[in-house]
C-alpha positions as CSV (number, residue, x, y, z in Angstrom):
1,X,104.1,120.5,100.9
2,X,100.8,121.0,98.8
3,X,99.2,124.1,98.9
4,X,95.9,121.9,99.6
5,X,97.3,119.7,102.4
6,X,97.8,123.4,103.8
7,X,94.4,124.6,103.8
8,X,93.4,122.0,105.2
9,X,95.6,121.4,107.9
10,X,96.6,124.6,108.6
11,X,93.6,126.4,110.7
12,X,93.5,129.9,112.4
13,X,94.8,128.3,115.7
14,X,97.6,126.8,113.5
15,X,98.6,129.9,111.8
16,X,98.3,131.4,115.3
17,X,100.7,129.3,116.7
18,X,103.6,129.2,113.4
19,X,103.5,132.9,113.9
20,X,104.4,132.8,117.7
21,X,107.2,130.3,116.8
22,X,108.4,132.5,113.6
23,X,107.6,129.8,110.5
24,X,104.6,131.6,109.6
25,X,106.5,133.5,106.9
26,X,108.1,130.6,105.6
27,X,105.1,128.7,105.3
28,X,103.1,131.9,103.9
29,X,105.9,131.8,100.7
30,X,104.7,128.2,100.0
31,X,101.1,128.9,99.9
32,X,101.8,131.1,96.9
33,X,104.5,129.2,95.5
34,X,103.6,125.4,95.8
35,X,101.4,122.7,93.6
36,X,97.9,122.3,94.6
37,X,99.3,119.1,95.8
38,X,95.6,117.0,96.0
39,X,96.3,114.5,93.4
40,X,99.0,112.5,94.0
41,X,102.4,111.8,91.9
42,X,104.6,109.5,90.4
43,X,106.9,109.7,94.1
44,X,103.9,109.1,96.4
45,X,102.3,106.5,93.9
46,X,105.6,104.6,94.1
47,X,105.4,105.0,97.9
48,X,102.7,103.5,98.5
49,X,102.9,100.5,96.8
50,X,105.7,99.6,98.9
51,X,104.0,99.7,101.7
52,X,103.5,97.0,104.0
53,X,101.3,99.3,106.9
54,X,99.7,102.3,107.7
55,X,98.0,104.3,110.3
56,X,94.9,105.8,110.0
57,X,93.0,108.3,112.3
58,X,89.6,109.1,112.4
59,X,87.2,110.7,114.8
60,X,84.2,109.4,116.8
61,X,80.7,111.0,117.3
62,X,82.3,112.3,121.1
63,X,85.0,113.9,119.7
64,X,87.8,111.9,120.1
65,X,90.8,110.9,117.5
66,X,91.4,107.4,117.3
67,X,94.3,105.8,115.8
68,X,94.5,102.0,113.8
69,X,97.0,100.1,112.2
70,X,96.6,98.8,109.1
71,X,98.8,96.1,107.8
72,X,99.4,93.4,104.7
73,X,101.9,92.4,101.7
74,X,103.3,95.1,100.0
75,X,100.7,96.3,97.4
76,X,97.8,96.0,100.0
77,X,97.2,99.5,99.2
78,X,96.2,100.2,95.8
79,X,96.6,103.3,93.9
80,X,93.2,103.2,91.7
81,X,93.9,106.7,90.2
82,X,95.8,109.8,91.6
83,X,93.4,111.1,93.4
84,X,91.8,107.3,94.6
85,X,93.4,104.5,96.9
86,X,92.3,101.4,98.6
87,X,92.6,98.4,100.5
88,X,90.8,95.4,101.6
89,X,89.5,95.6,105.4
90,X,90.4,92.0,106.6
91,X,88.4,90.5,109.6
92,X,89.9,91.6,112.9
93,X,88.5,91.6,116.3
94,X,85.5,93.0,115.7
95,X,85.1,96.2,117.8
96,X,84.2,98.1,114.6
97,X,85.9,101.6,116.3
98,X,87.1,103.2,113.0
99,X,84.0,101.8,111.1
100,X,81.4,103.8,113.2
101,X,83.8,106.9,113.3
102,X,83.9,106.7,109.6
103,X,80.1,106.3,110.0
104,X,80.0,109.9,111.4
105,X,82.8,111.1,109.8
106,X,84.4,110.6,106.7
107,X,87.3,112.3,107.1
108,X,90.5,110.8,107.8
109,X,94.3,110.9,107.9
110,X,96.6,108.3,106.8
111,X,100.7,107.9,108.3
112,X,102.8,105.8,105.5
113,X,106.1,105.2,107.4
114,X,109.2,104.2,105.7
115,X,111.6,103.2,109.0
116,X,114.8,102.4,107.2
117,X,114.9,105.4,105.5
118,X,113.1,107.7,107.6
119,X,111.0,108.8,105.3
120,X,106.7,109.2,106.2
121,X,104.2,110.4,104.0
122,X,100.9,112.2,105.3
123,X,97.5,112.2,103.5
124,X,94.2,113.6,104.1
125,X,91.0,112.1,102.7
126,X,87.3,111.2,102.8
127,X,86.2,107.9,103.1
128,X,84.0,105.4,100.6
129,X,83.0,101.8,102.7
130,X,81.6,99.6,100.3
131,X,80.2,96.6,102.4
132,X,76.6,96.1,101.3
133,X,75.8,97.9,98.6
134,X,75.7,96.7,95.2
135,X,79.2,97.7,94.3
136,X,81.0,95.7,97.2
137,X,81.0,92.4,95.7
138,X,83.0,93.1,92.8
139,X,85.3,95.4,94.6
140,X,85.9,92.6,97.7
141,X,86.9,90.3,94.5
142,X,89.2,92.6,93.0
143,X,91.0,92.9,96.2
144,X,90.9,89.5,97.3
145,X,94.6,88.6,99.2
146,X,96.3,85.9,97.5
147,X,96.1,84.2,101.4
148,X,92.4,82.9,101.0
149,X,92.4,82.2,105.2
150,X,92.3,86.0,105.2
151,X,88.1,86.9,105.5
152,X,87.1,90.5,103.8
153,X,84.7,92.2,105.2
154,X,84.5,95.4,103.2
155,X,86.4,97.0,100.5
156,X,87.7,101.0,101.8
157,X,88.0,103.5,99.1
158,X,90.0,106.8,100.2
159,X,89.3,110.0,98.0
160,X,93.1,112.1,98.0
161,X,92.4,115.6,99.3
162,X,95.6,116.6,100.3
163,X,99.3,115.1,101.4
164,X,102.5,116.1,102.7
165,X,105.9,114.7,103.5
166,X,107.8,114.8,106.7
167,X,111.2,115.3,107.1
168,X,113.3,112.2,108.4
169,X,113.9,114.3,111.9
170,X,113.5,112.1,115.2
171,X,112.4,109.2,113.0
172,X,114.1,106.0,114.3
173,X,115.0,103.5,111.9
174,X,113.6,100.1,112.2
175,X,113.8,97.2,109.8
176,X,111.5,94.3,109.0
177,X,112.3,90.3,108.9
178,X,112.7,91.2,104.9
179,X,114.3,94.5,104.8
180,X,117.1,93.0,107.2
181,X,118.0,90.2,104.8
182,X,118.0,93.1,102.1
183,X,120.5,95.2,104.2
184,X,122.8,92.3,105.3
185,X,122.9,90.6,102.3
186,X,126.3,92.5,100.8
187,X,127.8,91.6,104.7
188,X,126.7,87.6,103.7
189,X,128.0,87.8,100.5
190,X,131.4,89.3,101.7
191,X,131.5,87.2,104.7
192,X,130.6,83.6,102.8
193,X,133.8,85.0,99.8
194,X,135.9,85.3,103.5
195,X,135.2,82.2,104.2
196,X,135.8,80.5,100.8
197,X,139.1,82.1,100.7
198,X,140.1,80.9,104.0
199,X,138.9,77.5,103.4
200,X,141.3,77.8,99.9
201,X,144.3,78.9,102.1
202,X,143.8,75.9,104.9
203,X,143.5,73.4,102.1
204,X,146.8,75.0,100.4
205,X,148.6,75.2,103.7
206,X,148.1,71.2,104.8
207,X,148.9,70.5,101.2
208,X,152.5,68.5,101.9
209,X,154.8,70.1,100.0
210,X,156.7,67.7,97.5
């Protein structure tokens, strides 16, 4: 865990609480002994290019979080530098909740989720909506989807403050129509040998013998 991802994550109320359940120390150690942590590496670079969803959370002019998934081909998010990602904001059903919380609040935090391997990836960051202004067209090209049915609206840039990743506890593993055939592919492979083999043998067996 970043040092940044702690300050801003970890509030009085937070502290309050670690030191009633005894991790306040451990967590005290890391604040003078871990990387800033705001831009982000090589590992959470990689990450997030294999994506395929996401869930962000913002929160609206009353006060309360809401939470959206994101989804798309791997690559819909786009590492533009370390400390700047993206993605295109397709057409959806139109009830615009996260766009008017990001309105009044820029500020937002982002769930990658690897299910297979229980891994998840947490990032903090301000919001850019580029939808109107005189930079939008070029970006909404520039992430145009290769599926042309799909309608961009806007083009959301998301400024890295801070990240941190979770351990795989009390994750579930779940797998994709694509990460299943990736998994049972070696049990195919085995299976479809198996099957030449026995095929081999039958053929040898009602071979007359001369």
């Amino acid at each position: 865990m970043g040092r940044r991802f702690q300050e801003l994550a970890f509030t009085p109320l937070v502290k309050k609480h670690q030191q009633e359940h005894d991790s306040r120390r451990q967590y005290e150690r890391m604040e003078h002994s871990a990387p800033l942590g705001d831009p982000l590496g090589p590992a959470e670079q990689d990450f997030l290019q294999r994506r395929d969803s996401f869930y962000v959370a913002s929160v609206s002019e009353t006060g309360w979080p809401y939470v959206q998934h994101r989804g798309g081909p791997k690559g819909f998010v786009r590492v533009i530098n370390p400390g700047l990602i993206g993605f295109a904001d397709l057409r959806g059903n139109k009830q615009y909740v996260s766009l008017g919380n990001l309105e009044h609040d820029p500020r937002v935090a982002l769930f990658f989720m690897d299910y297979p391997k229980q891994t998840r990836l947490k990032i903090l960051g301000r919001v850019e909506v580029h939808e109107h202004d005189e930079k939008a067209p070029a970006l909404i090209e520039s992430f145009r989807p290769a599926d042309k049915s799909d309608i961009i609206e806007r083009v959301i840039l998301i400024h890295v403050e801070g990240f941190d990743w979770n351990c795989p506890q009390h994750i579930t593993p779940r797998y994709t129509i694509d990460e299943l055939q990736e998994v049972l592919a070696p049990v195919r492979e085995k299976l479809a040998k198996l099957e030449a083999e026995n095929t081999a043998l039958r053929d040898k067996l009602s071979t007359p013998v001369k």
